[in-house]
C-alpha positions in Angstrom: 13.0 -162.4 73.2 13.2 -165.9 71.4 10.6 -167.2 69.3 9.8 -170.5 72.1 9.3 -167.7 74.8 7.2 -165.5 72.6 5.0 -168.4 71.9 4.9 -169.4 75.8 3.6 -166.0 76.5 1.3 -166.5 73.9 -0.1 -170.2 75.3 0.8 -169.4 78.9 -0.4 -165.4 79.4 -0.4 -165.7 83.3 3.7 -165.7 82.5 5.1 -163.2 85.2 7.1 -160.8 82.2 8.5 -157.5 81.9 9.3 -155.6 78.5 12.5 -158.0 78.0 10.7 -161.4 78.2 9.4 -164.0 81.9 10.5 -162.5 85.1 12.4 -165.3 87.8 12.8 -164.5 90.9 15.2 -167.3 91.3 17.9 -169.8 89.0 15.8 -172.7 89.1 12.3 -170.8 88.1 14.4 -170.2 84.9 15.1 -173.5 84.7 12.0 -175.0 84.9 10.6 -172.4 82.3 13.4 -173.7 79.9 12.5 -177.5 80.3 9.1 -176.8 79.7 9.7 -174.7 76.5 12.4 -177.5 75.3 9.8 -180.7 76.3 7.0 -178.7 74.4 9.6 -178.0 71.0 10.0 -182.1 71.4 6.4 -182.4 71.4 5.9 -184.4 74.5 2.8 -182.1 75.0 1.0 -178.5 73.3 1.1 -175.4 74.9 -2.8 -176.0 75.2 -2.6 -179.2 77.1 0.5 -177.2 79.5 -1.8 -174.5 80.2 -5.0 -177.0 81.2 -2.3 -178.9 83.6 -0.7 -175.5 84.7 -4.0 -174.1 85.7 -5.2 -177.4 87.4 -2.1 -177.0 89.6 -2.9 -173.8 90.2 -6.4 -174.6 90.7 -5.4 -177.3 93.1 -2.8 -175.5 95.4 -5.5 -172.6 96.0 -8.5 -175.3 97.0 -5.3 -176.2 99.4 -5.0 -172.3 100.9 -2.5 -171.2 98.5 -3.0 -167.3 98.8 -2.1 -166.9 94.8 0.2 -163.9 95.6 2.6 -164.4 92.9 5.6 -166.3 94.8 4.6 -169.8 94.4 4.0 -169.7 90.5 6.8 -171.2 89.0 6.0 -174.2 92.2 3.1 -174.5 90.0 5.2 -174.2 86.9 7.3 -177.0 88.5 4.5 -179.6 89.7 2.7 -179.0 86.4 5.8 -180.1 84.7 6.4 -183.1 86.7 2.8 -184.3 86.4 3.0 -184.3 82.5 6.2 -186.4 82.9 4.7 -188.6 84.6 1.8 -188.5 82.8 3.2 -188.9 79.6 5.4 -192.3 80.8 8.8 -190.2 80.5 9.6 -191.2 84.2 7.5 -191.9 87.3 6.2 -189.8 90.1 8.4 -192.1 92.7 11.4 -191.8 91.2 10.6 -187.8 90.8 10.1 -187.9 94.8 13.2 -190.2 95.2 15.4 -187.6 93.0 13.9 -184.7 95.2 14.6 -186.3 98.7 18.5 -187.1 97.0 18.4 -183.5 96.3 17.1 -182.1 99.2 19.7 -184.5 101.0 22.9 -182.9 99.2 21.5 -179.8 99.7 21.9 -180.4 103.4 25.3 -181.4 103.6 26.7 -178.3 100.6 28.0 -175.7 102.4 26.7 -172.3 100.7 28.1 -171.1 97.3 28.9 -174.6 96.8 27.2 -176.4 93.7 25.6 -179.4 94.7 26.5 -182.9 93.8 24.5 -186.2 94.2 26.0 -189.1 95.7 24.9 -192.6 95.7 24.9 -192.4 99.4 22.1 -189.4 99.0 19.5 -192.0 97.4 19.3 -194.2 100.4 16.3 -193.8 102.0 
């Protein structure tokens, strides 16, 4: 286990982990982990201000009916990680939810096992 992960466990205990380091169920829960360890190392934000936004997202989704069973962490992860971004002036929440419906577009037309692309035609709303 890498020091940036040992020091995410640290800040972030609620971390799903077994004895080799943070469990993902899927690619892009991995991914999400490693852009927030890599945004932290640049010092956009602590691990102390990522675990207060982490848990408000948390805290939010439940007040929603999330049933906190363990599968819609790293969602958490991910809207936590989004809101600093946009917090911190990096990009803005509309043009977060314009790259997502782009993405959620291409994912449409990608058969499986195919990587998706975006396309200027997936940005038109």
């Amino acid at each position: 286990m890498d020091d940036a992960t040992v020091r995410a466990r640290r800040a972030v205990p609620s971390i799903p982990c077994d004895a080799e380091g943070p469990v993902f169920r899927e690619p892009w829960e991995a991914q999400a982990f490693a852009m927030a360890l890599a945004l932290q190392e640049r010092g956009l934000f602590s691990w102390n201000e990522w675990a207060a936004t982490l848990s408000a997202e948390i805290k939010r989704a439940q007040a929603a009916g999330d049933p906190d069973t363990g599968e819609t962490y790293y969602r958490h992860w991910l809207a936590a990680l989004e809101r600093l971004i946009a917090d911190k002036g990096v990009t803005t929440s509309e043009i977060l939810h314009r790259y997502r419906d782009a993405w959620d577009h291409a994912a449409d037309r990608t058969p499986h096992g195919t990587p998706i692309e975006l396309r200027p035609e997936d940005f038109a709303s």
